[in-house]
KOLVOVEX-616211 format. One record per atom (N, C-alpha, C, O): residue in one letter; y, x, z. Coordinates in steps of 0.2 Angstrom, whole numbers, plus 5000, padded with zeros to 4 digits. Atoms other than C-alpha are relative to their C-alpha. Last residue first. Layout:
N
AYXZ ...
//
This chain:
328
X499749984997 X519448704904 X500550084998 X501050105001 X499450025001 X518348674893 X500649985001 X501049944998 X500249985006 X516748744899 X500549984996 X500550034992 X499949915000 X517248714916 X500450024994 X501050044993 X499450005003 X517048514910 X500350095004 X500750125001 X499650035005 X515348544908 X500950004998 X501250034993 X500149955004 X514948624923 X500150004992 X500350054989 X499449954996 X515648494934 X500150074995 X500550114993 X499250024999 X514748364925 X500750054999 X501250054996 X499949965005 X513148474926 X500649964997 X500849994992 X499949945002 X513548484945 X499950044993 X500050094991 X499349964998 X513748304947 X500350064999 X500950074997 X499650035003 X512248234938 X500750045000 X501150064995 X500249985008 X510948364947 X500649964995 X500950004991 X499449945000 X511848324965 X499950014992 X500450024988 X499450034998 X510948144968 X500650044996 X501150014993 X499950055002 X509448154959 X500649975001 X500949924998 X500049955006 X509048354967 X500449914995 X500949934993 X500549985004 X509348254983 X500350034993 X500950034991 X499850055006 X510648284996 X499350014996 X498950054997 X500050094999 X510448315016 X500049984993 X500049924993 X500650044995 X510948495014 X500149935001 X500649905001 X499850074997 X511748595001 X499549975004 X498949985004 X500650024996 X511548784997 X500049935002 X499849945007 X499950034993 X512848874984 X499149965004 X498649975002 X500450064996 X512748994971 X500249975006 X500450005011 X499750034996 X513549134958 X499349945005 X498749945004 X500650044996 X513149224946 X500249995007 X500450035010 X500350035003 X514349264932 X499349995004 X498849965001 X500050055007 X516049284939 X499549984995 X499649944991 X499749965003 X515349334957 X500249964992 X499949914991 X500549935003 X514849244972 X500350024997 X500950034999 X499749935002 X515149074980 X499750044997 X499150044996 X500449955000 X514548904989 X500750064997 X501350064997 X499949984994 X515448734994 X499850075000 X500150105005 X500650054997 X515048624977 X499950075009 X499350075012 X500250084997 X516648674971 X499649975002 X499749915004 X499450024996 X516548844975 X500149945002 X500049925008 X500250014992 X515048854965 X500650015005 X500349995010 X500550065001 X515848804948 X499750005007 X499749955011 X499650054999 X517248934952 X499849935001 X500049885004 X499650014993 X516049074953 X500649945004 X500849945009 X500250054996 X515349024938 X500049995007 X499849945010 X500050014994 X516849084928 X499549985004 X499749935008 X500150084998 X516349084911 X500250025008 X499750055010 X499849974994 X516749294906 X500149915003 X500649905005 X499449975003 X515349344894 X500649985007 X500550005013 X499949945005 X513849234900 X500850024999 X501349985000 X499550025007 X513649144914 X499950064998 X499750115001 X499849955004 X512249114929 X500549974996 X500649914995 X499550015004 X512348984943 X499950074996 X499950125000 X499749945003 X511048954956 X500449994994 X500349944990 X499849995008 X510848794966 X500250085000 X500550125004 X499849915001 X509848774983 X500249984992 X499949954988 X499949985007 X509648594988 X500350085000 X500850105003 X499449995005 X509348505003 X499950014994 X499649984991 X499150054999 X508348485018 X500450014996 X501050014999 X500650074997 X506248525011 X500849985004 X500949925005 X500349974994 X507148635000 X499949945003 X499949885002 X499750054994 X507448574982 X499650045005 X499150075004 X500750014996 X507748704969 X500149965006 X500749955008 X500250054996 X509148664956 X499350035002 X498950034997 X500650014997 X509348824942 X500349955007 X500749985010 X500150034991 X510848824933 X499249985002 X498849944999 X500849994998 X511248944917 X499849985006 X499850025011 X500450014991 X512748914910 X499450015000 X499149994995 X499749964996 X513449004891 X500049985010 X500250015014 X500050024995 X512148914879 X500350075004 X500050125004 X499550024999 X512248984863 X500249965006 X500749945006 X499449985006 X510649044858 X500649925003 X500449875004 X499950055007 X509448994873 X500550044997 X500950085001 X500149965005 X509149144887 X499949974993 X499649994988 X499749995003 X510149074900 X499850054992 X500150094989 X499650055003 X509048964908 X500650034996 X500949994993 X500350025008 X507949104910 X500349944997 X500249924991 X499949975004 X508949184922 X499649964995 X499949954990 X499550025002 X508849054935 X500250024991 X500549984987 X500150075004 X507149094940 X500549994995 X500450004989 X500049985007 X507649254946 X499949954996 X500149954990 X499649965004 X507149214963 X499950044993 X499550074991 X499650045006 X505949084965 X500750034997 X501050024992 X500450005004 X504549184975 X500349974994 X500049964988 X499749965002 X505749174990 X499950044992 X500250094989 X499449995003 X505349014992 X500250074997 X500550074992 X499349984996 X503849044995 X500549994996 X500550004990 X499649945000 X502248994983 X500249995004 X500049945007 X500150004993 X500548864986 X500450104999 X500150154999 X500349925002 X500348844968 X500250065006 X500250125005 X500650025006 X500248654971 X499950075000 X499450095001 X500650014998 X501548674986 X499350034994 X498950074995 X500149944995 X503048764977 X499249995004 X498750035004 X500249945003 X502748654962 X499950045005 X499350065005 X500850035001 X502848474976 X499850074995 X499150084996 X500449984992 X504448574985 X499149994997 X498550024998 X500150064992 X505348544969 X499350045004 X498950085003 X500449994994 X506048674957 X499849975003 X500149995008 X499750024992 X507248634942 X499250035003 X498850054999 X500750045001 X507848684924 X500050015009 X500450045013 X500450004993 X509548704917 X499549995001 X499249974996 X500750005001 X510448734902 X499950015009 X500250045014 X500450014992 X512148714899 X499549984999 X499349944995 X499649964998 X513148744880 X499750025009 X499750085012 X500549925006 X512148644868 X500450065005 X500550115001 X499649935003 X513548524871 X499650064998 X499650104994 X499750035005 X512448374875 X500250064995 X500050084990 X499850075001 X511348464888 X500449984993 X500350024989 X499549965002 X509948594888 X500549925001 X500249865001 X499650075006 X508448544898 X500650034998 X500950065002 X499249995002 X507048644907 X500249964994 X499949944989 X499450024999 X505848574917 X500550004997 X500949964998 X500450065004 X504148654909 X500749935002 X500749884999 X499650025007 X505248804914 X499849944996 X500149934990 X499350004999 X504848774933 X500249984992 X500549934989 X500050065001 X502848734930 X500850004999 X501149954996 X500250035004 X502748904922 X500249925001 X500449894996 X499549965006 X503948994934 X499749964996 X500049914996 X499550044998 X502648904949 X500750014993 X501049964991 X500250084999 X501248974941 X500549955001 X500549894997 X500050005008 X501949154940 X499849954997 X499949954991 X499250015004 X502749124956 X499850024994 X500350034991 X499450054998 X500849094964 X500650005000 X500949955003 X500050065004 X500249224955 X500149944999 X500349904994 X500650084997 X500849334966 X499949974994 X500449974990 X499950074996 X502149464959 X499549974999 X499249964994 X500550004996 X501949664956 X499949935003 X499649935008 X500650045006 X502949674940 X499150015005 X498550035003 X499850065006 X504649674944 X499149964997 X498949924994 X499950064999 X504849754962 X500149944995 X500449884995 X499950024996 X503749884961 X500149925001 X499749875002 X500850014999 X503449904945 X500149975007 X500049915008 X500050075005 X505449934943 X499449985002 X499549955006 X499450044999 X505450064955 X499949954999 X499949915003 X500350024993 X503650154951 X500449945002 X500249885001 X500550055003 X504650154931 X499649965008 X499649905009 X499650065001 X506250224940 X499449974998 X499349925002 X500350005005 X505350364949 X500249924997 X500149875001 X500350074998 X506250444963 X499849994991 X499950034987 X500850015001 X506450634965 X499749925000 X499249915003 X500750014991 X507850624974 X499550024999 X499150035004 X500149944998 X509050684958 X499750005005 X499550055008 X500549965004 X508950524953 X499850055002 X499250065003 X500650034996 X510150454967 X499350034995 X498950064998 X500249974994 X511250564959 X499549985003 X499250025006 X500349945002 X510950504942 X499950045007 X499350065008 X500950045000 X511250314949 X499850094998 X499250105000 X500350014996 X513250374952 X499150025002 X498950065007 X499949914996 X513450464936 X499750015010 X499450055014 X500549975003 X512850294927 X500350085003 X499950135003 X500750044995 X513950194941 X499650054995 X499350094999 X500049974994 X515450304931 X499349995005 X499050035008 X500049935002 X515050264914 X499950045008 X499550085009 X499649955003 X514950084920 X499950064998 X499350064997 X500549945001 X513649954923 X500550034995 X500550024989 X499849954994 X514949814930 X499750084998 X500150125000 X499349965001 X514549714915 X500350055002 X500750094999 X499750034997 X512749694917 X500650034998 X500850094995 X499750035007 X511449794907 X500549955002 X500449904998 X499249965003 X510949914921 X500149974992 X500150004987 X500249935005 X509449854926 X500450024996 X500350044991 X500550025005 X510049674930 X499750074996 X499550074990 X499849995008 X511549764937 X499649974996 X499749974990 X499450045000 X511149684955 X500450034993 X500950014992 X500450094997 X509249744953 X500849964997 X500949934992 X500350025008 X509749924946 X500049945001 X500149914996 X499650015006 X511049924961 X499650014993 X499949994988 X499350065000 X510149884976 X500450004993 X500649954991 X500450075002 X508549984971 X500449955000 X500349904996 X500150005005 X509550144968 X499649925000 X499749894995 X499350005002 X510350124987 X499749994990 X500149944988 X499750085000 X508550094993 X500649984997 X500749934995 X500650024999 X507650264987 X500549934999 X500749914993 X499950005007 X509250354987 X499549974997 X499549984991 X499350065003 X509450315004 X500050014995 X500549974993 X499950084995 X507450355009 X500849964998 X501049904997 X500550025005 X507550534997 X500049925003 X500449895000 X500649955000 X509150605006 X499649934997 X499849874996 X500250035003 X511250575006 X499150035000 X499050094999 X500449955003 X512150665019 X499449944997 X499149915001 X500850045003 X513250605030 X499850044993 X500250084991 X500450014993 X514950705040 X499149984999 X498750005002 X500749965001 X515550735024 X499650005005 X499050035005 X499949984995 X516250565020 X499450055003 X498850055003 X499449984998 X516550515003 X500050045007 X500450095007 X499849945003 X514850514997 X500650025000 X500750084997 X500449894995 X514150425010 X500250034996 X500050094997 X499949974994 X515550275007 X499750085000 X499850145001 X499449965000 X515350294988 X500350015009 X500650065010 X500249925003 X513450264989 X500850035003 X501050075007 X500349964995 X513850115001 X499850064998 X499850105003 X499649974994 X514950024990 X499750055005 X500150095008 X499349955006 X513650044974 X500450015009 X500450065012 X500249955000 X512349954985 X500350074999 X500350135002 X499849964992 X513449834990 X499650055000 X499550085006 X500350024995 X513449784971 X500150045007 X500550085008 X500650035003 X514049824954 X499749975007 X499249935005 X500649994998 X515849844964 X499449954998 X499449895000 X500149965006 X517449784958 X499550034999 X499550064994 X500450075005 X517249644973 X499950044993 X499550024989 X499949995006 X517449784986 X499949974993 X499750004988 X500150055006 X517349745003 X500550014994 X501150014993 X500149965005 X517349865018 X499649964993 X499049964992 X500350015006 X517749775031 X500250034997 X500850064998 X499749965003 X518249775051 X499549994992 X498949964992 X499549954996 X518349635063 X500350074994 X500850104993 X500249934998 X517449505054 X500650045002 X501250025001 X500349994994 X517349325050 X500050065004 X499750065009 X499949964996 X518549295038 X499849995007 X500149965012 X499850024995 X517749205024 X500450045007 X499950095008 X500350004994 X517649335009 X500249935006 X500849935006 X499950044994 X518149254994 X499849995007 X499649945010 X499250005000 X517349394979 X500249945009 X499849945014 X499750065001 X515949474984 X500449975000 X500849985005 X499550015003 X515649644986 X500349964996 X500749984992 X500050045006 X515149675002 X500450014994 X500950054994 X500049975006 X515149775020 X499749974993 X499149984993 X500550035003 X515549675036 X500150064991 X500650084988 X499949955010 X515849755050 X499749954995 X499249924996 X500350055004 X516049635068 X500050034993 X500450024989 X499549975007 X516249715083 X499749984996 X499149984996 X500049915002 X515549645099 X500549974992 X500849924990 X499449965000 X515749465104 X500150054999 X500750065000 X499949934998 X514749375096 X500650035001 X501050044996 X499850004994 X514949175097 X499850095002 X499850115008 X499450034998 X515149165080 X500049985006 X500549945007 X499849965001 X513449285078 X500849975000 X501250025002 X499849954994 X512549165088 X500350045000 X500650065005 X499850004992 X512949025078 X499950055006 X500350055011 X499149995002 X512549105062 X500249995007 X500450035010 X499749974995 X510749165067 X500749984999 X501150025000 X500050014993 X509749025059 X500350015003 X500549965006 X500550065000 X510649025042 X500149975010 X500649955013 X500549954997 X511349215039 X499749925005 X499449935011 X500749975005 X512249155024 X499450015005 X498850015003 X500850045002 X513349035035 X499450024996 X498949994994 X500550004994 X514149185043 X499549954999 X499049955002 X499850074999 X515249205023 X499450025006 X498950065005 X499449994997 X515349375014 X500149925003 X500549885001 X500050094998 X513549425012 X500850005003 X501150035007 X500150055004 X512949585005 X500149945001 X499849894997 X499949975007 X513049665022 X499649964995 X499149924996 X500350075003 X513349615040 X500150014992 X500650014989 X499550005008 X513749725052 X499349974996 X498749964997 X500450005005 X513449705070 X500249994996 X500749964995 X499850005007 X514249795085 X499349954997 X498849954999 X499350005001 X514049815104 X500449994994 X501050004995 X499849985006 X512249775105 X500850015002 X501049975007 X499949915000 X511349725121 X500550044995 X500750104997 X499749974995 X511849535121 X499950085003 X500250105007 X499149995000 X511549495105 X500350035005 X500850075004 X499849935005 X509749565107 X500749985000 X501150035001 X499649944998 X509449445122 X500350044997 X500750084999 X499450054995 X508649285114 X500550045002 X501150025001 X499249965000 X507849395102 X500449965003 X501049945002 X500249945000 X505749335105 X500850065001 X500850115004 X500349984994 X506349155108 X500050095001 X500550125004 X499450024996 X507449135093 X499850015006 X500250025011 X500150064996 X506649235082 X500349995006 X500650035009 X499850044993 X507149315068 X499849965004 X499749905002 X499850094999 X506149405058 X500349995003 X500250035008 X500450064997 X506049615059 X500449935000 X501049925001 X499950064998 X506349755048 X499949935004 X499549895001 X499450014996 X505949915053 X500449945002 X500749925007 X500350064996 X504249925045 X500749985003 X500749925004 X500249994994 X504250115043 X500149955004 X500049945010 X500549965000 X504150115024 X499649995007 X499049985009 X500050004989 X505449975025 X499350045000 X498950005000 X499349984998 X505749995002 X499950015008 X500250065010 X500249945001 X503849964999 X500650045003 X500650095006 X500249974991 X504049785009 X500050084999 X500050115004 X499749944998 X505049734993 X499950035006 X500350075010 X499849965006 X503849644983 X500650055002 X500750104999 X500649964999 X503249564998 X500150034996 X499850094997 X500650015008 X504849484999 X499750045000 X499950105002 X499949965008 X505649525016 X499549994997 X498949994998 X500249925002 X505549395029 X500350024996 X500749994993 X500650025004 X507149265032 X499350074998 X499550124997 X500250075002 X508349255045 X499549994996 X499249934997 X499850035004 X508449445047 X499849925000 X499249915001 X500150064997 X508749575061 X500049954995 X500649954993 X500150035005 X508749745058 X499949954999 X499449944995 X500750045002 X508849835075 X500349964993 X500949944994 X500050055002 X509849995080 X499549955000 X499049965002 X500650055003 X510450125089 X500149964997 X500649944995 X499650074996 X511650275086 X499149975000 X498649984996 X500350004997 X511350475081 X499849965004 X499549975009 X499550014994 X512450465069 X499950005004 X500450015008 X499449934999 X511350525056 X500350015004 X500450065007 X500549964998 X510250365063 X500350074998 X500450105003 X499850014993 X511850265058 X499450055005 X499550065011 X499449964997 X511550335041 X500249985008 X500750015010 X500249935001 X509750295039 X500750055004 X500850095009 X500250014992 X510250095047 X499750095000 X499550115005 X499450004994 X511550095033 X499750005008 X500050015014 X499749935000 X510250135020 X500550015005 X500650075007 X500249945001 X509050025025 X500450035000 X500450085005 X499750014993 X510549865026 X499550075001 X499850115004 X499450004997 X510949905009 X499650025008 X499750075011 X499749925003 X509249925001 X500550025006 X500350065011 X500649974996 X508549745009 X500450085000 X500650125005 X499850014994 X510149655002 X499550055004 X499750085009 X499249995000 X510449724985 X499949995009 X500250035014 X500049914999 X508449724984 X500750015004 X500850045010 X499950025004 X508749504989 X499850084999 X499650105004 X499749925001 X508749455005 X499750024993 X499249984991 X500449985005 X508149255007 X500350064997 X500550054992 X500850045004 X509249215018 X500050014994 X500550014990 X499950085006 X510949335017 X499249975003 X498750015002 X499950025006 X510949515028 X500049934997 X500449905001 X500050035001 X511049605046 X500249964989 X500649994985 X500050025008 X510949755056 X499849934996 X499249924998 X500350055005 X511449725073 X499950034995 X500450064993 X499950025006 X511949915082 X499649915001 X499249905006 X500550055002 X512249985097 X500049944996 X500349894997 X500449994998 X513350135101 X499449964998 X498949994997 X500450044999 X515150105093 X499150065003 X499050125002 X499950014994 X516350235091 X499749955004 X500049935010 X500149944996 X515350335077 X500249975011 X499949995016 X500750015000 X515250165067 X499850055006 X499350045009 X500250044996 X517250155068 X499049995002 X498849965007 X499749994994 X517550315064 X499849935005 X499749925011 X500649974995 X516450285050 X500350045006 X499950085009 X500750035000 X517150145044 X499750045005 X499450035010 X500250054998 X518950215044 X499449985004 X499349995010 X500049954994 X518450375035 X500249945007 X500049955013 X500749964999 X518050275021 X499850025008 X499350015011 X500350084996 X519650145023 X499150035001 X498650005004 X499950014994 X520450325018 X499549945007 X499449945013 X499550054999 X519650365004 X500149985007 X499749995012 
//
């Protein structure tokens, strides 16, 4: 594809990299920016990997060589200003990236952003966004597979597989085509081990988010219509069983596994706000639901972040809003 051969002209004419992703990274996000930092090392280019939040301990197996690093506002004061580029994956908006937003809206280098979510914000210089894509892992395969200059090997097949079983729910999502299944074979062909894989990031968790998941569902509530189910988070669960936030992903999913309930919203309170997440079944739009409450994402999992509000304030409004969705 044309917008292929784009990208990697533009990555060729650059020399120093950002790499970057969403708080709270995600496989789809750690994957991605790995594999884009393998092939910029094809290129023969610099980089650094910079994230607003660690990586989940459950995904440290994917950065074999460590490469990730926190941000810190003392320690990287200057890195903006070495770089000539930074790209920006899995995430189409600069408030994803929390801490570093402000610095990145006053960067001046060259701005990639590679995604496949729907209502990018236009922050960037050049983009490779594909909302028909199971994930930005998927977009990334078809880059390096279009362009011969790159060359796929055991470390991008490693994280590029991990982005997209995750952001297919393990391949039972709607996105999980015939074609993504010809995709994922290749990555197979690495020698990778899907059972390790999964083990890895599904069945290696602290006990402290298997505690926390307990007191979480002990939350949950369906509402009138039998149609919306929710359950919630607070800071006082996370303490008690002394988890991470990071440690609350996937929660959400379990709100949608009642008979006939087609929302699924999970409320976490952050020590300034409110995190919501949004699943749907079949084609609910919940992309539309987080809109209105400032956020975004895809038609069945979606999310926004709010600040300054309580869970007592927003909890009312958003199963309101999710309601009339539903019959709209």
């Amino acid at each position: 594809m044309q917008i292929h051969k784009k990208l990697l002209d533009v990555l060729k004419s650059k020399n120093k990299f950002i790499i970057t992703s969403h708080v709270n990274p995600d496989p789809d996000a750690i994957g991605s920016e790995l594999a884009i930092a393998d092939i910029l090392k094809q290129l023969g280019k610099e980089y650094f990997i910079l994230n607003t939040s660690s990586t989940p301990y459950n995904l440290k197996f994917l950065d074999i060589d460590n490469q990730i690093q926190k941000y810190n506002e003392e320690e990287h004061k200057t890195i903006f200003e070495s770089v000539d580029s930074a790209i920006f994956l899995d995430l189409n908006s600069l408030n994803r990236t929390v801490r570093m937003e402000e610095k990145f809206r006053k960067f001046e280098g060259e701005k990639i952003c590679i995604d496949h979510h729907t209502y990018p914000e236009d922050f960037y210089d050049f983009g490779l966004i594909n909302e028909t894509k199971s994930s930005t892992g998927e977009v990334l395969f078809d880059f390096i597979n279009s362009c011969k200059e790159l060359e796929f090997n055991e470390n991008i097949a490693l994280n590029l597989y991990s982005a997209i079983m995750t952001d297919t729910g393990s391949f039972r999502y709607s996105k999980t085509t015939p074609e993504l299944h010809k995709k994922v074979a290749k990555l197979l062909s690495f020698n990778l081990n899907p059972e390790e894989i999964y083990n890895e990031i599904y069945a290696q968790y602290k006990f402290s988010r298997v505690k926390t998941l307990g007191k979480s569902l002990s939350t949950i509530e369906i509402t009138k219509s039998e149609k919306v189910s929710y359950l919630i988070v607070t800071q006082a669960q996370l303490k008690e069983a002394n988890a991470e936030e990071s440690e609350v992903d996937g929660f959400v999913n379990f709100a949608l596994t009642t008979k006939g309930v087609q929302i699924g919203i999970l409320f976490f309170e952050l020590k300034d706000g409110v995190k919501i997440s949004f699943r749907s079944k079949g084609k609910t739009p919940v992309n539309l639901l987080a809109q209105e409450f400032g956020g975004g994402g895809h038609t069945n999992a979606a999310g926004t972040r709010l600040y300054n509000i309580s869970l007592d304030e927003i909890i009312p409004k958003v199963l309101e809003s999710a309601e009339k969705l539903l019959v709209s």
